[in-house]
C-alpha positions as CSV (number, residue, x, y, z in Angstrom):
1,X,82.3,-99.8,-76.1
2,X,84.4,-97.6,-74.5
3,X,83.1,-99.1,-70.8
4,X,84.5,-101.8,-71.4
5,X,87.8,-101.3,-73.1
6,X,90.4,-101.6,-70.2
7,X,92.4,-99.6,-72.6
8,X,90.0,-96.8,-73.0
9,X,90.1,-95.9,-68.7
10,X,91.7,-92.7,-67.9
11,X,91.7,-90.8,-71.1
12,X,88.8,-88.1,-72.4
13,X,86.8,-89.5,-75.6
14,X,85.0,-87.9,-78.0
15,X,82.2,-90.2,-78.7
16,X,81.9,-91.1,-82.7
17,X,79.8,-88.1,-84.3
18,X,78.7,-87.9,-87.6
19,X,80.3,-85.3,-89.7
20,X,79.8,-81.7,-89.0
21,X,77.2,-79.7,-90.7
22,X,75.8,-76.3,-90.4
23,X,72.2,-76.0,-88.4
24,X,70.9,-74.6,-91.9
25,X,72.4,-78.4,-93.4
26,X,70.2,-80.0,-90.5
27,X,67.2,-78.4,-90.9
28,X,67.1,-78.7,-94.9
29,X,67.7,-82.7,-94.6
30,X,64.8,-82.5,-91.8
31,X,62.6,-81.5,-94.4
32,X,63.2,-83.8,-97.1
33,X,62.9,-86.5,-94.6
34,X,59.7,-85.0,-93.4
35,X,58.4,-84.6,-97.3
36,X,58.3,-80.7,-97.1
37,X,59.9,-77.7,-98.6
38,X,62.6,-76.5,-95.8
39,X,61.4,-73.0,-94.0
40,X,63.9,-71.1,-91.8
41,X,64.5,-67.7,-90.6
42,X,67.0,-66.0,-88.5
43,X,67.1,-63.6,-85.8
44,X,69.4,-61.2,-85.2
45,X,71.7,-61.0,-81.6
46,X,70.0,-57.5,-81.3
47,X,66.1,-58.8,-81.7
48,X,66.7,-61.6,-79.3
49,X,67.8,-59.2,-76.5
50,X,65.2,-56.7,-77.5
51,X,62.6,-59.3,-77.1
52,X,64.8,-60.9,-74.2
53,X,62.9,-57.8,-72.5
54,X,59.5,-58.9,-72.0
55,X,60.3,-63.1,-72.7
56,X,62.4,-65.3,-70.4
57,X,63.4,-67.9,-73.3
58,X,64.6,-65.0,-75.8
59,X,66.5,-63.4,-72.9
60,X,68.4,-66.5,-72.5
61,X,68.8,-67.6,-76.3
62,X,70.7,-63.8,-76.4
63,X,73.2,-65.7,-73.5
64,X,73.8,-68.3,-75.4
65,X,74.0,-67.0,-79.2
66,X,77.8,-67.5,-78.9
67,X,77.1,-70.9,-79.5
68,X,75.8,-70.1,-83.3
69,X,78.0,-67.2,-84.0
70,X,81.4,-69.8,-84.9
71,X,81.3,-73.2,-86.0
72,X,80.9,-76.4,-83.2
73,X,83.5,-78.9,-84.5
74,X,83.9,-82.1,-82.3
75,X,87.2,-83.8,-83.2
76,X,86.5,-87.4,-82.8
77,X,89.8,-88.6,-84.9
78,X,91.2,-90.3,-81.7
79,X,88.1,-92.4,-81.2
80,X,88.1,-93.9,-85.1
81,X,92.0,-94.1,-84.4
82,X,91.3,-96.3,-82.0
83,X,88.2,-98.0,-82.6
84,X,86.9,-97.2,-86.0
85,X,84.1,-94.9,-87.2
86,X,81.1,-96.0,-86.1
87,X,79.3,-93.0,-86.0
88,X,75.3,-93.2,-86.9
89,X,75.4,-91.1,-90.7
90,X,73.4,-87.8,-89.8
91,X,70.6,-88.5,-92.4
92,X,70.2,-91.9,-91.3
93,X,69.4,-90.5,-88.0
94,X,67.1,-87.9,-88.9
95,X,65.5,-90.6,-91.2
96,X,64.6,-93.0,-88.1
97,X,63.6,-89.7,-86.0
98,X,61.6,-88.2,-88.2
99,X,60.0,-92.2,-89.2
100,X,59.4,-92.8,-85.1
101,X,58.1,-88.9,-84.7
102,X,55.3,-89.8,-87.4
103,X,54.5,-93.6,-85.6
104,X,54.2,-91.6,-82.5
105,X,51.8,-89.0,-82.7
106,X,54.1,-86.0,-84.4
């Protein structure tokens, strides 16, 4: 849509996003889709750069734990200004992902 807006050239967009909901929120609605009680555990910032010794991946999760430690908001209030809200409902989405993870093999 916004390719093809001469209006919309020039100017930073946040695409339409569902609402924002917590990783805990995501993974519980996974489940129900999926048909199965949620499980989820945490690890703490000190565990992942303990382990971050002897594995590459946790090493480099403890880099990037900033990104869970304070809430990811993407303000998309100037798109649905301007074009409406659009945005794909996050449990409509997991629905058809979890649906075409089943057809396919998951």
């Amino acid at each position: 849509m916004l390719g093809e807006l001469d209006e919309a050239l020039g100017q930073a967009w946040h695409v339409p996003n569902a609402s924002t909901l917590t990783t805990r929120q995501v993974i519980t609605m996974i489940f129900e889709e999926a048909g199965k009680p949620p499980k989820m555990s945490g690890v703490s910032k000190l565990m992942l750069q303990l382990a971050g010794l002897f594995i590459g991946g946790a090493r480099e999760m403890a880099e990037m734990i900033y990104v869970f430690e304070q809430p990811f908001i993407v303000d998309n209030s100037k798109y649905v200004r301007a074009f409406g809200d659009n945005a794909t409902p996050m449990r409509d989405a997991l629905r058809k992902t979890v649906a075409w993870y089943r057809d396919n093999g998951g």
